[in-house]
C-alpha positions in Angstrom: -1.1 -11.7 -49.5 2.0 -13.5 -48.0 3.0 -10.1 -46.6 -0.3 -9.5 -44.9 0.1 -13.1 -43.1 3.3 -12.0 -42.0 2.5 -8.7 -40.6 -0.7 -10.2 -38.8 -0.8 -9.8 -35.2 -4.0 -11.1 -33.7 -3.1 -14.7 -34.6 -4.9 -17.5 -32.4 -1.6 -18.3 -31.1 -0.7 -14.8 -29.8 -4.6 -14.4 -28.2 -3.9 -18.1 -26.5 -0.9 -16.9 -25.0 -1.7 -13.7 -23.8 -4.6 -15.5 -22.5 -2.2 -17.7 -20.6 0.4 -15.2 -19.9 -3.1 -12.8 -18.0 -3.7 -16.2 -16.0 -0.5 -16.9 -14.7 0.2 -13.0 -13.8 -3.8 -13.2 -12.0 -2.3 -16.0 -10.0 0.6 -13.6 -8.8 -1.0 -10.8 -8.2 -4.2 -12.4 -6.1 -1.6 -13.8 -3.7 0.7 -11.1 -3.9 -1.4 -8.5 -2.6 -2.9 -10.5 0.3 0.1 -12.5 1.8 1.0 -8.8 4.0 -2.0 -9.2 5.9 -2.1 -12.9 5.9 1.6 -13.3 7.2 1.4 -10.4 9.8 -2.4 -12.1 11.2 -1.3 -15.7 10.9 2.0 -15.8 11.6 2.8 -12.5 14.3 5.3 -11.8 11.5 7.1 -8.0 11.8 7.7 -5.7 8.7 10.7 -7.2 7.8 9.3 -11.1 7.9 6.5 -10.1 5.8 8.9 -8.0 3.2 10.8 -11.7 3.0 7.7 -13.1 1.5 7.9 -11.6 -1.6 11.5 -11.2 -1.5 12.2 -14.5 -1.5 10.0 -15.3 -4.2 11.8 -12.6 -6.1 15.0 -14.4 -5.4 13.9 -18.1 -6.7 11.9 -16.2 -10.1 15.1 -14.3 -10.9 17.3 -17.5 -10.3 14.8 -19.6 -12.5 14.6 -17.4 -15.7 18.7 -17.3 -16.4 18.1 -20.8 -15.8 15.4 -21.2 -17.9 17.2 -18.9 -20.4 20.5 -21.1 -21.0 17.7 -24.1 -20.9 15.5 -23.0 -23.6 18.8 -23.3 -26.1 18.2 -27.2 -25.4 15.5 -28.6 -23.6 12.1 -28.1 -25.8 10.4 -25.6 -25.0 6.9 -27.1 -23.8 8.4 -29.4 -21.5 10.4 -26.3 -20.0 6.5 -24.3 -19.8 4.5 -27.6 -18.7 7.4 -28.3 -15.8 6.8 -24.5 -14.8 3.1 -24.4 -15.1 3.1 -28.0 -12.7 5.0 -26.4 -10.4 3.3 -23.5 -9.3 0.0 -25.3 -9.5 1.2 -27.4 -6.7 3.4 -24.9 -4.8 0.2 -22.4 -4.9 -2.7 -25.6 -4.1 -0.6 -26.1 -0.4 0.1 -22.5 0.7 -2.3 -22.9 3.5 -1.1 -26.0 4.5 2.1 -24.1 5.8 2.4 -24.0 9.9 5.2 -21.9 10.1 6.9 -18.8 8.4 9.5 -20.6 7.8 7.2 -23.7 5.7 5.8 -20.7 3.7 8.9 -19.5 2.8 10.3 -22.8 1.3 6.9 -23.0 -0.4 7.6 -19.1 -1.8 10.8 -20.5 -2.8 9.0 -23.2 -5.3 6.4 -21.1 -6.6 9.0 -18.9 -7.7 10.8 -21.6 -9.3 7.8 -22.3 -11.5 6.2 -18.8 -12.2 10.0 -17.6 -13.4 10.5 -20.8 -15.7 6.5 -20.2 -16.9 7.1 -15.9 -17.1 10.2 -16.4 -19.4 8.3 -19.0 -21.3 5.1 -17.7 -22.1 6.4 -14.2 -23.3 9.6 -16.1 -25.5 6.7 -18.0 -27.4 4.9 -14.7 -27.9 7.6 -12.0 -29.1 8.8 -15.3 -31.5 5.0 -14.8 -33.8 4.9 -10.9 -33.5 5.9 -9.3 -36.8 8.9 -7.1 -35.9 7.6 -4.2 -37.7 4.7 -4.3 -35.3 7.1 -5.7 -32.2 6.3 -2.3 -30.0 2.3 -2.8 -31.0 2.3 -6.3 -29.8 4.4 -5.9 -26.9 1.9 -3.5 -25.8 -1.3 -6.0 -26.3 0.7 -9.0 -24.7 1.9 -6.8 -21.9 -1.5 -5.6 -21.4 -2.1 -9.3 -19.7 0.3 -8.8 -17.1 -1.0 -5.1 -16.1 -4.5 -6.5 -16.0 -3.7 -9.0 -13.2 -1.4 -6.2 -11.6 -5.0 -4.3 -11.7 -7.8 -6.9 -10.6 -5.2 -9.6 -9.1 -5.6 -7.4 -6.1 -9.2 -6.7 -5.9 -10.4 -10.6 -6.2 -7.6 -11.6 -4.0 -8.3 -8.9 -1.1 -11.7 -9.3 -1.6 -12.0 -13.5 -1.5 -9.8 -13.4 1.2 -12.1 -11.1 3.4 -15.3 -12.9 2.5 -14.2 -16.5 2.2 -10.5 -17.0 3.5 -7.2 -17.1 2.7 -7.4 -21.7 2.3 -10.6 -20.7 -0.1 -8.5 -17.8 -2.1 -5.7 -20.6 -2.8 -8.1 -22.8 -4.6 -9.4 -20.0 -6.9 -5.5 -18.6 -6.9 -4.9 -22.6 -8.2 -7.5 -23.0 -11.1 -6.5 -20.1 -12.3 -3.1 -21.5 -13.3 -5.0 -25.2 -13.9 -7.1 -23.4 -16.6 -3.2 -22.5 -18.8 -3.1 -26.1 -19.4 -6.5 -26.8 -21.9 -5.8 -23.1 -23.1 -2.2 -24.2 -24.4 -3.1 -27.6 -25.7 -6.4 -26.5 -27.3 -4.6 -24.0 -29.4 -1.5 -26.0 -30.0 0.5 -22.6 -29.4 3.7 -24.6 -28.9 2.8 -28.0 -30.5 4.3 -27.0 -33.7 8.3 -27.6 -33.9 10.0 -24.7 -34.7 14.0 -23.8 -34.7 13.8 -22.8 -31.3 16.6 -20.5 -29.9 19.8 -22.5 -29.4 18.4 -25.3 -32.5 21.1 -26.8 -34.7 19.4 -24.1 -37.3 19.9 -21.2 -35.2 23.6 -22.3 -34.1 25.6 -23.2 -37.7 26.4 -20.4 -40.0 28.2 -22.1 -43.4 28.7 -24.9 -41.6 30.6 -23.6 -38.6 29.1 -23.6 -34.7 28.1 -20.2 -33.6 27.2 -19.0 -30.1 24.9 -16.0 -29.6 26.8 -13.3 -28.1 25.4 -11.8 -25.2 23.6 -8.4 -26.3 24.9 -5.7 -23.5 22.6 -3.2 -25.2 19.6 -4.9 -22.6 21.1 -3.7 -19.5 20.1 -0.3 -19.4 16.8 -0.7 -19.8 16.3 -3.7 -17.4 17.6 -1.4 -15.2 15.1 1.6 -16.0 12.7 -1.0 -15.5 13.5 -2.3 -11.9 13.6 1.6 -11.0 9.9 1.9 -12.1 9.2 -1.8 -10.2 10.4 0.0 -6.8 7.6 2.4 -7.0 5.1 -0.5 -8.0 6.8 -2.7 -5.1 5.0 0.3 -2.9 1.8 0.2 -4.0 1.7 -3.7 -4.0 2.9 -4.7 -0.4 2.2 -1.2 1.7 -1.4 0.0 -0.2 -3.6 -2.0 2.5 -1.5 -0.8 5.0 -1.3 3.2 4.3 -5.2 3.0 3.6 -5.5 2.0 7.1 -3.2 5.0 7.9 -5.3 7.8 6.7 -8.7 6.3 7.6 -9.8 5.4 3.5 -11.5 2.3 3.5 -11.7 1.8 0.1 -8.0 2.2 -0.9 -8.5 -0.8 -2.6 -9.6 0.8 -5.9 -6.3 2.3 -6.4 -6.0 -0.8 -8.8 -9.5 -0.7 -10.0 -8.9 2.8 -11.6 -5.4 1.9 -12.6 -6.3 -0.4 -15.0 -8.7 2.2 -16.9 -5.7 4.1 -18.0 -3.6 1.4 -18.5 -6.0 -0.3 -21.1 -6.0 3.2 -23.0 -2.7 4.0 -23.0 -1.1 0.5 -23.6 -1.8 0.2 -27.6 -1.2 3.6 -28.0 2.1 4.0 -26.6 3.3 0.4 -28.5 2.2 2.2 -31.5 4.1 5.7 -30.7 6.9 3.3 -29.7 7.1 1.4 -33.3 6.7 5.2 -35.2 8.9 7.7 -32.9 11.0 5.5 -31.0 11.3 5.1 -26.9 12.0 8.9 -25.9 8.5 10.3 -27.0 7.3 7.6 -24.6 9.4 7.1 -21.5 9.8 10.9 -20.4 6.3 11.9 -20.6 5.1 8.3 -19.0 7.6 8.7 -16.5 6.8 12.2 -15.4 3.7 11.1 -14.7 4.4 8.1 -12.3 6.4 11.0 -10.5 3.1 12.8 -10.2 1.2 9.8 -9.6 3.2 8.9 -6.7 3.2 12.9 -5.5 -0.4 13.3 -5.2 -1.0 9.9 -3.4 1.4 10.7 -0.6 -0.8 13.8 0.1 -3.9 11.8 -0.2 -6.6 11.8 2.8 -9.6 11.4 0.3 -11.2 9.3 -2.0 -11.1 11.6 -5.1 -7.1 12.2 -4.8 -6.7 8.7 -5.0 -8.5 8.3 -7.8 -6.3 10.8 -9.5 -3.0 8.7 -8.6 -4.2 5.8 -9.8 -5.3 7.3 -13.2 -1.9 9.1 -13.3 -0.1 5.9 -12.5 -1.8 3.4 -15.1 -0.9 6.4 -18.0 2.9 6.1 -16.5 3.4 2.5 -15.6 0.5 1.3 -18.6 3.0 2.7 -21.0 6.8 2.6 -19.5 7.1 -1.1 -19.3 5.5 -2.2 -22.9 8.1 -0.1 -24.3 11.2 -0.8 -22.2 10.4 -4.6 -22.7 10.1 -4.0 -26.6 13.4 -2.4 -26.7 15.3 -4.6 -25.0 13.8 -7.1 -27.7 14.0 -4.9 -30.7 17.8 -4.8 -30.0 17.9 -8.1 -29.8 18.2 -11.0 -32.4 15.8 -13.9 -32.5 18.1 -16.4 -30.6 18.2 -13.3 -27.8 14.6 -13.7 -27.6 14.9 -15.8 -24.6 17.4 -13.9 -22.6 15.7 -10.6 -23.5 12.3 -11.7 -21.9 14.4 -13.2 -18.5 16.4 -10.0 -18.4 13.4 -8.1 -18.0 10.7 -10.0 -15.9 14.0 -10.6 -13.6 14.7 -6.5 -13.6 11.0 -6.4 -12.7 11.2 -9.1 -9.5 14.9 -7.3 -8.7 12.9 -3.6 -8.7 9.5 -5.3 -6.4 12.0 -7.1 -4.2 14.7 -4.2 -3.2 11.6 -1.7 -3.5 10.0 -4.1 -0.9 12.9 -4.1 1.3 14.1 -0.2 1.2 10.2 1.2 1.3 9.5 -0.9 4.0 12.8 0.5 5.9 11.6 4.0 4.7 7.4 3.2 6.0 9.0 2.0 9.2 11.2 4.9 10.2 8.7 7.9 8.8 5.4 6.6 7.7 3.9 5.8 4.2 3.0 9.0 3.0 6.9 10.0 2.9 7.2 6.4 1.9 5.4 7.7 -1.6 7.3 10.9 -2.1 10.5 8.6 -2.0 9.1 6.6 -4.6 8.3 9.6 -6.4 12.1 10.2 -6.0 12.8 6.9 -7.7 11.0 7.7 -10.4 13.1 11.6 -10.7 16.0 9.5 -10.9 14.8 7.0 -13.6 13.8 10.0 -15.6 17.4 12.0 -15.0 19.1 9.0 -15.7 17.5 8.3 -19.2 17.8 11.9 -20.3 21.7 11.9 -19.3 22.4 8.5 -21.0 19.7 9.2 -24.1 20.7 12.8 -24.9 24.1 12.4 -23.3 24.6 10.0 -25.8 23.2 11.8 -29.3 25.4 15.1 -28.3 28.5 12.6 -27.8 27.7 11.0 -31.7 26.7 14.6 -33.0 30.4 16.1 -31.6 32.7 13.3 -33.2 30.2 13.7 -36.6 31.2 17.3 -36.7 34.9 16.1 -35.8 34.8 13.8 -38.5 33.6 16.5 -41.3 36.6 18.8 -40.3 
């Protein structure tokens, strides 16, 4: 019996947080997708002013998770997520208040302040109560939050904006991350003190101070994943735009028919990732991003684009579950922390230089060549994990055999 409590997944903390973890990611995404045309209409702004948007909330996440990261070791953990949560409530309630680029851009600055401290949070708490027998499973459901609000973030925001405004889409955009708070205190997710990472518990060893060494073993497949968040970078900011470009209105459900794959193939692959390990997942995920992105640069129809998106949720649905549980199934407890920063950061480093260099690309071609570079991305993500996977085994297999002679 004890073992069945401790293999159990679907506790009420680990639904609360997902929960919490699908709201702050809706937030995001509604606002995410929408600022492009809100920026260039408002403001006048040029390509490379409205790539700064998200950029620069890129910047401020990425700076606020290492922070959050050493911060975790010693500040308590709910005051860390509340601090978070209260900052992009506020940052995201006064968007529309900005007169200038330059007053949006501060404001960018603070929202990414709070969604990085919240995103390393939420996710910490989470990977902390999943069995670790079951850590690619559970990473898969948790995940599964995120890539929903990738999915419909977009749709409600482009659509509320359309019909009711962009002031009107910042008060839904704001309850959304008002609704965290009852969720978290309801369920008492993190009222409970634990021997959180960095504890007095976690730090002596016989009576001697320890520090948790720094696990390099993470940085190759953060990296993978900001190679895979270039291609998503694409979709998110230029989408609208290359809709307009071949004449198809309703571009938009790209994301709706994303997210149909993406529910299949998340538990799945978390599953195939806990039993055969991350190769049977990545190369055949990845080759199909690579068509994904293939077939939408040649799309002039409704039907082809339908076909991307499905290809892309089967690709991107199952790629980033499984890089973000191996980066914490090499990791120790007390790396918890740093693992989860490592790789929401590699995911804002991938959207903001994939925001940037497709944007350069979009702006000297157009966006269909735009797409087959991001196809190209995706070639090199898959090259490079075959030459460093494989590469690898053969290297271990050659000084085995040495070793028997």
């Amino acid at each position: 019996m004890l073992l069945e409590d401790q293999e159990r997944l679907w506790t009420k903390s680990f639904i609360s947080l997902t929960i919490c973890s699908f709201l702050m990611f809706l937030n995001l995404q509604m606002l995410l997708s929408t600022f492009p045309a809100y920026v260039k209409n408002e403001f006048q702004a040029g390509d490379f002013q409205v790539s700064l948007v998200t950029s620069v909330f890129a910047a401020s996440a990425i700076i606020a998770r290492f922070l959050t990261a050493g911060l975790i070791k010693s500040v308590p953990r709910d005051k860390l997520l509340y601090a978070g949560l209260i900052i992009a409530t506020i940052t995201t309630g006064i968007y529309s208040l900005a007169g200038t680029i330059g007053g949006l851009l501060s404001m960018r600055v603070g929202f990414g302040l709070g969604f990085g401290i919240s995103s390393t949070i939420l996710p910490t708490l989470a990977s902390q109560i999943i069995p670790r027998s079951r850590m690619g499973e559970g990473i898969g459901y948790f995940g599964l939050s995120s890539s929903l609000a990738m999915s419909f973030g977009p749709i409600i925001g482009l659509n509320v904006m359309r019909a009711y405004g962009f002031s009107n889409l910042t008060i839904v955009a704001t309850l959304t991350v008002v609704l965290i708070l009852p969720i978290l205190l309801f369920s008492r997710s993190i009222s409970r003190p634990t021997a959180h990472v960095g504890s007095k518990a976690t730090k002596q060893q016989s009576g001697k101070q320890v520090k948790p060494k720094f696990n390099h073993k993470m940085w190759f497949p953060a990296l993978l994943n900001a190679i895979l968040c270039i291609t998503y970078s694409g979709l998110l900011g230029f989408i609208a735009l290359f809709g307009e470009f071949i004449h198809l209105e309703q571009v938009g459900l790209f994301f709706l028919f994303n997210v149909i794959t993406i529910v299949i193939v998340r538990p799945i692959s978390g599953r195939l990732f806990d039993r055969k390990g991350h190769a049977a997942v990545l190369i055949p995920a990845a080759i199909f991003v690579v068509a994904s992105m293939t077939v939408l640069s040649y799309t002039r129809s409704l039907p082809l684009l339908i076909v991307s998106a499905l290809l892309y949720g089967l690709g991107f649905g199952a790629i980033q579950p499984t890089l973000q549980a191996w980066m914490i199934r090499t990791s120790t407890p007390e790396q918890y922390g740093t693992a989860n920063s490592m790789f929401y950061n590699s995911t804002d480093f991938g959207v903001a230089i994939g925001s940037i260099l497709l944007g350069l690309i979009a702006s000297h071609s157009n966006y269909a060549v735009m797409y087959r570079y991001s196809a190209g991305f995706m070639i090199l993500f898959l090259l490079m994990y075959c030459l460093v996977q494989f590469g690898f085994r053969s290297k271990i297999r050659q000084q085995a055999a040495n070793f028997e002679r």
